[in-house]
VMD Tcl script that draws the C-alpha trace (Angstrom):
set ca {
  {21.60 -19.18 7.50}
  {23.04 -15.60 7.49}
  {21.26 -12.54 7.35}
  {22.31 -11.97 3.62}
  {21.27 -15.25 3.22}
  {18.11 -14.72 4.46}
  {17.05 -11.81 2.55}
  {18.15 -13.04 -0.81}
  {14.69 -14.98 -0.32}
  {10.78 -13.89 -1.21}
  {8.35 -15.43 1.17}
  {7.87 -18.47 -1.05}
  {10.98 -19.34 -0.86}
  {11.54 -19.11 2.58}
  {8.34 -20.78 2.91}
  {9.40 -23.84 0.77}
  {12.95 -24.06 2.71}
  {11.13 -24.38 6.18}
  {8.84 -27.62 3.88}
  {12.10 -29.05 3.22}
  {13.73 -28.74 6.24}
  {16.85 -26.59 5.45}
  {15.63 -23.90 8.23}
  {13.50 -23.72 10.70}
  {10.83 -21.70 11.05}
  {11.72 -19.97 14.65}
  {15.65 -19.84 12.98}
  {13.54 -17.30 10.04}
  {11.99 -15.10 12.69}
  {14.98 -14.73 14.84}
  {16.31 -13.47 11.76}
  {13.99 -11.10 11.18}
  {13.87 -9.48 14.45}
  {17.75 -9.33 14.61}
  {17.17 -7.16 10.80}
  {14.54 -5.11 12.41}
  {17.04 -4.34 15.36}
  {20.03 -3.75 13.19}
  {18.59 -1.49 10.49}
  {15.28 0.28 12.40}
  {17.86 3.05 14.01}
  {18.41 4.27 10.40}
  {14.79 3.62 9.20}
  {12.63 4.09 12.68}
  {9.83 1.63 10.40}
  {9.25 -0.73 13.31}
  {6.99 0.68 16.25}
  {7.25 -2.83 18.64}
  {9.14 -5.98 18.86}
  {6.30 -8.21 20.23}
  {8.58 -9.71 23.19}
  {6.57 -13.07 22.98}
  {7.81 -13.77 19.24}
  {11.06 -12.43 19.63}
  {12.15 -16.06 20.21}
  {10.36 -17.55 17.73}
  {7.51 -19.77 16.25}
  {8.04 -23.29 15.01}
  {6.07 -24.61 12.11}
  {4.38 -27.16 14.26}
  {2.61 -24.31 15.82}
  {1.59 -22.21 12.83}
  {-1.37 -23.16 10.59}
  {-0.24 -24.71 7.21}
  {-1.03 -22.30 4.70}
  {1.50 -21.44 1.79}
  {3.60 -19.12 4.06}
  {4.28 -21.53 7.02}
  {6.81 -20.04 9.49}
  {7.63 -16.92 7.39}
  {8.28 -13.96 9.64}
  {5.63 -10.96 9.10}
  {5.21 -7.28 10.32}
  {1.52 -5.71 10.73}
  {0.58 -1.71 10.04}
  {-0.10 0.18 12.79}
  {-3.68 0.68 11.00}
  {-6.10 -1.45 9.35}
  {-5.08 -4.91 10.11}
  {-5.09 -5.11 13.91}
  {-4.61 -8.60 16.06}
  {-6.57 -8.93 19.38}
  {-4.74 -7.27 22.29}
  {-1.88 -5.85 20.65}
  {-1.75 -1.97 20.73}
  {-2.57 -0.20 17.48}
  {-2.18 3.24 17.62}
  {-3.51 4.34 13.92}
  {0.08 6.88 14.01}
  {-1.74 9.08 16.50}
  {-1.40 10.29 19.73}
  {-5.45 10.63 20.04}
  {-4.85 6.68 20.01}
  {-2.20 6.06 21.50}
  {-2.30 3.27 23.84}
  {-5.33 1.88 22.46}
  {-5.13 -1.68 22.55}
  {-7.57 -4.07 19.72}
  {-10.41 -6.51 21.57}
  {-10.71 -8.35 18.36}
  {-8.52 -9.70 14.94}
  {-9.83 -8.11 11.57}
  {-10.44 -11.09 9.28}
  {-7.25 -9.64 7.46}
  {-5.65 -10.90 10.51}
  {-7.21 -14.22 10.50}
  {-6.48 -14.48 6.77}
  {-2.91 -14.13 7.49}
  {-2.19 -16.19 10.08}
  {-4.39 -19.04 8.30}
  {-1.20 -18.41 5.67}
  {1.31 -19.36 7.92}
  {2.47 -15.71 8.26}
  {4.20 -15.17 12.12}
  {3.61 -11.14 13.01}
  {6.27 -10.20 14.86}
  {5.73 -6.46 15.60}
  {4.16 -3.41 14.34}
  {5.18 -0.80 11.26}
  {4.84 3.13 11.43}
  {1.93 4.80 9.75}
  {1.48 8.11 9.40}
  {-1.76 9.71 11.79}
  {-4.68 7.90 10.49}
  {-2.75 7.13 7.29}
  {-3.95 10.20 5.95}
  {-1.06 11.33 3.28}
  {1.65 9.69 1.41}
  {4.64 9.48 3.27}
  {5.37 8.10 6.86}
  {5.66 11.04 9.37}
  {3.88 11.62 12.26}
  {4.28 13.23 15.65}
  {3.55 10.25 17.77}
  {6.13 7.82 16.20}
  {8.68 10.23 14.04}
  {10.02 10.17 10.51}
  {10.42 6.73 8.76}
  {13.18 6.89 6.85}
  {13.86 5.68 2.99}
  {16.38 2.92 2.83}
  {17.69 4.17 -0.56}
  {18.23 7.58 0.58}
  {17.44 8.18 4.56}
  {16.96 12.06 3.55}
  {13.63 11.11 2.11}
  {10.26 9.59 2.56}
  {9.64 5.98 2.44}
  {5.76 6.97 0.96}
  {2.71 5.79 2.98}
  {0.48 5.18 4.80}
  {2.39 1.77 4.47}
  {5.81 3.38 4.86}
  {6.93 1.01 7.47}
  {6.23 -1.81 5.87}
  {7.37 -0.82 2.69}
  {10.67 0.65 4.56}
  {11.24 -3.14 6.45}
  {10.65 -5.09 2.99}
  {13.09 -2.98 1.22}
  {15.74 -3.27 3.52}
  {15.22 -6.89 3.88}
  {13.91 -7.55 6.98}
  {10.75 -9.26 5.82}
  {9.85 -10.48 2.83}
  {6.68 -8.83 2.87}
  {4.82 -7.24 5.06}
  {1.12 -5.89 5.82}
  {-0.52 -2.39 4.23}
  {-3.73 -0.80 2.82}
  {-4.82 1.48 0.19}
  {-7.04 4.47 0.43}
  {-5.90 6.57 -1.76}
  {-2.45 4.45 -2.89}
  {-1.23 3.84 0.69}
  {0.19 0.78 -0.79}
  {1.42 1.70 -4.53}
  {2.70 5.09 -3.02}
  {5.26 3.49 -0.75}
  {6.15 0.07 -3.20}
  {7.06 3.03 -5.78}
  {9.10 5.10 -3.03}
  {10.93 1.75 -1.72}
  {11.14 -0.16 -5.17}
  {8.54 -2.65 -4.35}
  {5.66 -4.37 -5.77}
  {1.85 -2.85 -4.62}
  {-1.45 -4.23 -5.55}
  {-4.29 -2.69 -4.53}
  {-7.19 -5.14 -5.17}
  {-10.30 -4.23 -6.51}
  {-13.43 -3.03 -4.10}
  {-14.84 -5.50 -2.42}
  {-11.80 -8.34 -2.97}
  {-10.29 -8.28 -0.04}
  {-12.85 -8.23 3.13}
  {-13.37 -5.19 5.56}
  {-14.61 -7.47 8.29}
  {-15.93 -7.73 11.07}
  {-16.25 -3.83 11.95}
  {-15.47 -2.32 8.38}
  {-18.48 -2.27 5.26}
  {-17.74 -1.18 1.29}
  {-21.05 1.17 1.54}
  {-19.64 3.46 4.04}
  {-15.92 3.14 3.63}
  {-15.83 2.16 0.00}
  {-11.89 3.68 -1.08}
  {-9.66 1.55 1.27}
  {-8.72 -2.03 1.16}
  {-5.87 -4.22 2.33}
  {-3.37 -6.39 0.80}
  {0.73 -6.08 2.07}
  {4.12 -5.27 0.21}
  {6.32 -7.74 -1.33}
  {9.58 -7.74 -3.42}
  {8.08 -10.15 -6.03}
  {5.01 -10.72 -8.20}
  {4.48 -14.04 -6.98}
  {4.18 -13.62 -3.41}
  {2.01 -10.42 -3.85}
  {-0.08 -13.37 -6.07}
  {0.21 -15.83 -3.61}
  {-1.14 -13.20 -0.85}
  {-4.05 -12.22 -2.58}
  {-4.99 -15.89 -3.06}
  {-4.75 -15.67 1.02}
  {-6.55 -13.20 1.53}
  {-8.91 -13.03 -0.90}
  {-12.94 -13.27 -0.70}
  {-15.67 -12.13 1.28}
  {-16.90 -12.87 5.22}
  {-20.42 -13.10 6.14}
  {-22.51 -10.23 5.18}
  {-20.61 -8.17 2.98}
  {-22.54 -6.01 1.20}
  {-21.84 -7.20 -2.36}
  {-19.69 -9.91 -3.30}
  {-17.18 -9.63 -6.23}
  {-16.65 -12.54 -8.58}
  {-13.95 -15.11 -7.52}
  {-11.24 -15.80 -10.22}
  {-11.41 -18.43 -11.48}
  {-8.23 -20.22 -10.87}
  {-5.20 -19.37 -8.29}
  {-3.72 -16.22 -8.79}
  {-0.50 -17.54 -8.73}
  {-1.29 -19.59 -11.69}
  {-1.03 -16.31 -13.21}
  {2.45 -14.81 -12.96}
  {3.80 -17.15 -15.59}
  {0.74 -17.16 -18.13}
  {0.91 -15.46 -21.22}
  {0.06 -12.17 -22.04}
  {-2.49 -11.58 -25.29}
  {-1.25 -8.53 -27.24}
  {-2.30 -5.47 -24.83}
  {-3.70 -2.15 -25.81}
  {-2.36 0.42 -23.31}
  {-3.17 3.87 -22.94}
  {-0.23 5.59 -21.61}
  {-0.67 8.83 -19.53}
  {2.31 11.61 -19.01}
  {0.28 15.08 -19.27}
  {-0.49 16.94 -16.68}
  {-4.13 15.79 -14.42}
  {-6.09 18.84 -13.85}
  {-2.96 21.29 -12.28}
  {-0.62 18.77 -11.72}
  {2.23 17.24 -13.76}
  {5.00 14.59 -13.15}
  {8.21 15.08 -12.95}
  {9.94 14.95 -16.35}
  {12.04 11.91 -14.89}
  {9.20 10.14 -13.98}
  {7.61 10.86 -17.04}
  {9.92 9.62 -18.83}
  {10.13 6.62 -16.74}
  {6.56 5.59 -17.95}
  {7.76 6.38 -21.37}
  {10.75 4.34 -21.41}
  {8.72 1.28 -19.82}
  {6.07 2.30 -22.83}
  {8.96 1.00 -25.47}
  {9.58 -1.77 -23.59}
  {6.26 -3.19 -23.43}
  {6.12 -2.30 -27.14}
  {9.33 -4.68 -27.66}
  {7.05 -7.29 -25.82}
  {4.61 -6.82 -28.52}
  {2.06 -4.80 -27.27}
  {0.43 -1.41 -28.38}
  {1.03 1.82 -26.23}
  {-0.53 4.94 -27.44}
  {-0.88 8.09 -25.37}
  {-3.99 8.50 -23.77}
  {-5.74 9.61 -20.36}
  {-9.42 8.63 -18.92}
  {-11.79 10.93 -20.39}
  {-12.81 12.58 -16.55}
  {-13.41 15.80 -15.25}
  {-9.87 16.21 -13.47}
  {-11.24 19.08 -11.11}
  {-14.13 16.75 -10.05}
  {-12.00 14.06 -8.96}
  {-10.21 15.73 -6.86}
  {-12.77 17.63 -5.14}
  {-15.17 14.63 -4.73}
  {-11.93 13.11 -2.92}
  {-10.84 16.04 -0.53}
  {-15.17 15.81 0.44}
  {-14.84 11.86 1.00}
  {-11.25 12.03 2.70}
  {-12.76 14.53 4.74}
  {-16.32 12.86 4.96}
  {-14.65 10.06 7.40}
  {-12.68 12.18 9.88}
  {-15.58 13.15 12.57}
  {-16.39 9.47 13.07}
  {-13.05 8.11 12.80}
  {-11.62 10.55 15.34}
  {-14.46 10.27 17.31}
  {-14.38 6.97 18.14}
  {-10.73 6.79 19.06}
  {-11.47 9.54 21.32}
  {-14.36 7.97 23.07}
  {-12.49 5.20 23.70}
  {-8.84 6.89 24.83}
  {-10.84 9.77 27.00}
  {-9.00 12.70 24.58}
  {-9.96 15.43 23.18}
  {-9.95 15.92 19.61}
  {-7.67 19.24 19.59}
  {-4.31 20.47 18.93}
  {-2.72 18.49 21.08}
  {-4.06 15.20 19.68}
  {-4.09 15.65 16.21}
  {-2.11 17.37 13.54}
  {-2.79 20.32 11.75}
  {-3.76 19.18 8.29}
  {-5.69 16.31 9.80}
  {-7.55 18.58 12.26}
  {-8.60 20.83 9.21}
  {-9.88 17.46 7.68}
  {-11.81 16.87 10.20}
  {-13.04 20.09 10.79}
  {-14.39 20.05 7.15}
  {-15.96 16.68 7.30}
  {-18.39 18.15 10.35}
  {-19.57 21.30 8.55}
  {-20.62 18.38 5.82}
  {-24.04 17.33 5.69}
  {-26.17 14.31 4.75}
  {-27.04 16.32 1.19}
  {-23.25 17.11 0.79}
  {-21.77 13.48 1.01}
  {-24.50 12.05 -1.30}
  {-24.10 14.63 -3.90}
  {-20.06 13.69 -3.64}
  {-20.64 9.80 -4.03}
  {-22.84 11.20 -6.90}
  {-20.28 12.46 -8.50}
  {-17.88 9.22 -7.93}
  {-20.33 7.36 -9.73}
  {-20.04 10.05 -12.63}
  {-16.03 9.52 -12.61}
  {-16.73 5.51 -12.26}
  {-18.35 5.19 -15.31}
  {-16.69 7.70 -16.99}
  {-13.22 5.67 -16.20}
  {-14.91 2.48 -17.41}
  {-15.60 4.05 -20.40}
  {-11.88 4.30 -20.94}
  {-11.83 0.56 -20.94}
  {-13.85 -0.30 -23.47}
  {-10.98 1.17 -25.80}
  {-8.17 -0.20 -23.77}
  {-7.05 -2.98 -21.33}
  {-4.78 -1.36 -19.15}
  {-4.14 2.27 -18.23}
  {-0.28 3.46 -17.57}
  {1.01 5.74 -15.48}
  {3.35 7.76 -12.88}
  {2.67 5.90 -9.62}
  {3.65 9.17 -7.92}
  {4.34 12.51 -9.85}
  {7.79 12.91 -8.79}
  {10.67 10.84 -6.86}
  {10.44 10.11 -3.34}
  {9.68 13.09 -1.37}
  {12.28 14.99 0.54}
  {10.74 14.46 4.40}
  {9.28 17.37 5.98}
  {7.23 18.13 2.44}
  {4.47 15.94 1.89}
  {3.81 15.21 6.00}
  {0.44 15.99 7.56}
  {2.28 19.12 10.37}
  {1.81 22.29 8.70}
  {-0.43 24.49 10.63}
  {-2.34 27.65 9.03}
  {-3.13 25.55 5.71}
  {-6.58 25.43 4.16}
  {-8.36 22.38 2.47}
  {-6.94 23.79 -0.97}
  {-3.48 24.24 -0.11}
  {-3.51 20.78 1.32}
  {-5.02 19.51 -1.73}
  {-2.09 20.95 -3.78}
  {0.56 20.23 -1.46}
  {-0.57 16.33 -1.72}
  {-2.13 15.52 -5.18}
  {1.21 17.64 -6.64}
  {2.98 14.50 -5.49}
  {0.44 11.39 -5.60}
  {-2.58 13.00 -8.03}
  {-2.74 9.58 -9.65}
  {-3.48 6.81 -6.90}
  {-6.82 8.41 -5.50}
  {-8.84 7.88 -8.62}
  {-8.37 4.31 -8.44}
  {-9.78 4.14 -5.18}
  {-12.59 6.18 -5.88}
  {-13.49 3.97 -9.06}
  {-12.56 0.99 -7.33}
  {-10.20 -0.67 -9.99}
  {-7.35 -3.23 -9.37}
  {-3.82 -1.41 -9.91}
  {-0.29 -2.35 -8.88}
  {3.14 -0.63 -8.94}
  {5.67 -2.17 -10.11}
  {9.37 -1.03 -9.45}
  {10.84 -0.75 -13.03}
  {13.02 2.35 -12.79}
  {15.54 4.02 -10.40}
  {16.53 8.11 -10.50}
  {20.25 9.01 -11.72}
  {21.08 9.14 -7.44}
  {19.60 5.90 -6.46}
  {16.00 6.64 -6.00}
  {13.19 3.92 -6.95}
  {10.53 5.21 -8.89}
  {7.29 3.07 -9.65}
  {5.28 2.64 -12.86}
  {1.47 2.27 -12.18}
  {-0.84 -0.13 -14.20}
  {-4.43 0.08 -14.14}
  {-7.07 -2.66 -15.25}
  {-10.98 -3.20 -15.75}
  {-12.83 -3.93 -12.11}
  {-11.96 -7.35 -11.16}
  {-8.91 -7.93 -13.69}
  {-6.39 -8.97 -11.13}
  {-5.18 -11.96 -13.25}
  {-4.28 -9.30 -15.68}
  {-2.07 -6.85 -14.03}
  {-0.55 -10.10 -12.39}
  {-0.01 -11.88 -15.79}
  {1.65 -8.35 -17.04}
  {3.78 -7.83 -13.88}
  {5.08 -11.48 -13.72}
  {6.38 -10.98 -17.67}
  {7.97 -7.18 -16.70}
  {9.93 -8.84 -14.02}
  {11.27 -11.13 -16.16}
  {11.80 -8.35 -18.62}
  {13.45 -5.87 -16.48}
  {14.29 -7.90 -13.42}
  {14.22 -5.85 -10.26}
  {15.17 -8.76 -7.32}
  {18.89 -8.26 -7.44}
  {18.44 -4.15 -6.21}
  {19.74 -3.47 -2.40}
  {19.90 -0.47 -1.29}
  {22.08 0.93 1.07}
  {20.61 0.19 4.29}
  {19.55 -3.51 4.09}
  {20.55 -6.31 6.49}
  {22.72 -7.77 4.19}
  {24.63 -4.84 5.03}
  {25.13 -5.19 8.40}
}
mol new
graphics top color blue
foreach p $ca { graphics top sphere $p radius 0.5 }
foreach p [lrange $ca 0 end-1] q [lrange $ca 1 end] { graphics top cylinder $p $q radius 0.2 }
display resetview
């Protein structure tokens, strides 16, 4: 098998080769790391080769889940494996090495899944694109002159260009749909409390993030979140299981869906007319499919949403930065952190107690107001991000002299539609259904009722078929090599 080969695959079908017997599973990985090698100079998405995979894993040494043998790469944040450095994209961490695996971790490798290295993140994956001062720019393998999104802009960069079929990422304020829209991709972010936190991480304090991974189809984001899916011991709620596979889903039907569409402006900030008219092109095709799109936005305060989630963005910096620095011996300055993230955490400790319950009282205003929007329809539609992938240098966290505000509107003008979806804790995926007149991807979100995964994975599976999205390269790929 060839590198072109090789990438013309999604992870269950490299999975099912290595059940066959047509390839081996250390043959796949090799593979892989010779992509990473070849294309990473362009991209700079991989952080670390691990040298003790570079020759590979054979399948009679990997647990057999669905993804036996398949070759994987981990963010630099959030999913961490015991003693392999994760550095969070900061130089406050850098060096840090992780005692323990997350469950995420666990959950993974019980798939079959062989990490082979780590992805860039930007510091603390605190904005949506992949810059930082520790590791550098990632690059966008449709267009190297912009961003590849983030905080999973590694992975997302690496999947697109064919090096893995999928690899890991969260989402705390779209860290996942950001990037699958920037690199034509497919992001689901799960709904709270569907994908576990454990062992060190809880839904009551840190309820907007939560990890899944990127993927170039429908079914193996399906077939991931049937991996990972489900709580550990002592969670502190537990969500209601599906109740069959999620893979099962991809080729159900679809009932006749009533879709509110959204292209005005939220609060101060519009899309870009040619994303805008992205959604509304994908509106008339869903429409040909036989469903019902009318134009139609939640029913929220727009200037409370976003200033509940500058307070909770903020609310976690003193204790996240805090702990890396007890641990690494740095101070939390200047010379550790970047600018916009310093001001982020200088907010969050002029906070108090008072201050952070009043803002979660306020989420649970915009959480029911949002469900409220359900009971008229079942899916919500939007820009994934408000414009095409970002030049780099705009959206990046290194911009000294800026205040809160100015951050805010620096940010939200180019991903104002992700956060709410943490903050109300919905499922909602980006799907790559469009592409700019110079090559750029550009992602349609879909959002559904809490727990309605099966949904947005019964509607995805039937837009791939309707506007297929496989066949794409872009210019830096391995196949290309």
């Amino acid at each position: 098998m060839n590198l072109e080969e090789y990438a013309s695959y999604d992870a269950t079908g490299l999975a099912r080769l290595v059940r066959d017997g047509e390839v081996t599973a250390g043959e796949l990985q090799r593979l892989a790391v010779a992509g990473a090698e070849a294309v990473n100079p362009e991209l700079n998405a991989v952080i670390e080769i691990f040298e003790d995979r570079r020759g590979g894993i054979e399948a009679d040494a990997v647990p057999d889940g669905p993804f036996r043998g398949v070759p994987y790469f981990i963010k630099d944040l959030g999913c961490a494996e015991a003693g392999r450095t994760r550095e969070s994209g900061s130089r406050l961490a850098a060096g840090f090495v992780a005692r323990d695996d997350t469950e995420t971790m666990r959950r993974v490798r019980d798939a079959g899944l062989v990490s082979l290295g780590r992805t860039t993140t930007p510091e603390f994956g605190a904005t949506g694109t992949t810059e930082s001062v520790l590791t550098g720019a990632t690059r966008n393998p449709w267009n190297t002159g912009h961003s590849s999104g983030g905080s999973s802009g590694g992975s997302s960069a690496i999947v697109a260009a064919g090096v893995v079929p999928m690899a890991s990422g969260g989402d705390g304020g779209g860290s996942l749909r950001i990037p699958a829209s920037a690199c034509g991709l497919v992001g689901l972010k799960p709904s709270r409390g569907r994908v576990t936190k454990a062992p060190v991480g809880s839904t009551l304090v840190s309820p907007l993030a939560i990890e899944l991974g990127m993927t170039r189809s429908v079914r193996d984001t399906a077939a991931l979140l049937d991996a990972m899916h489900g709580p550990a011991p002592g969670e502190a709620f537990e969500i209601a299981p599906p109740y069959r596979p999620y893979v099962q889903e991809v080729n159900a039907p679809t009932m006749t869906l009533r879709i509110g569409m959204s292209t005005e402006p939220w609060g101060p900030y519009a899309p870009d007319p040619e994303v805008a008219e992205a959604v509304r092109k994908t509106a008339a095709l869903l429409e040909s499919m036989g469903n019902k799109v009318e134009e139609a936005s939640p029913a929220i305060s727009f200037e409370s949403y976003f200033a509940t989630f500058a307070d909770l963005w903020c609310s976690t910096k003193p204790a996240m930065l805090g702990a890396v620095a007890a641990e690494t011996r740095r101070p939390i300055d200047d010379t550790t952190v970047e600018p916009n993230v310093l001001t982020m955490y200088e907010r969050g400790l002029g906070m108090s107690a008072t201050d952070l319950i009043l803002a979660y009282d306020r989420v649970n205003t915009v959480t029911r107001q949002m469900a409220g929007f359900f009971e008229s329809y079942d899916l919500l539609m939007t820009p994934t991000i408000a414009r095409p992938p970002a030049p780099l240098g705009t959206v990046d966290l290194n911009h000294a002299g800026e205040d809160m505000q100015t951050i805010m509107d620096r940010l939200m003008g180019y991903f104002c539609y992700t956060p709410l979806i943490n903050m109300t804790g919905q499922p909602a995926i980006s799907l790559p259904l469009h592409w700019t007149a110079d090559g750029l991807p550009v992602g349609v979100h879909f959002v559904a009722r809490f727990g309605a995964e099966d949904l947005l994975l019964r509607l995805a599976g039937a837009l791939e078929v309707a506007a297929p999205w496989r066949d794409r390269r872009p210019p830096v790929h391995v196949a290309n090599i």
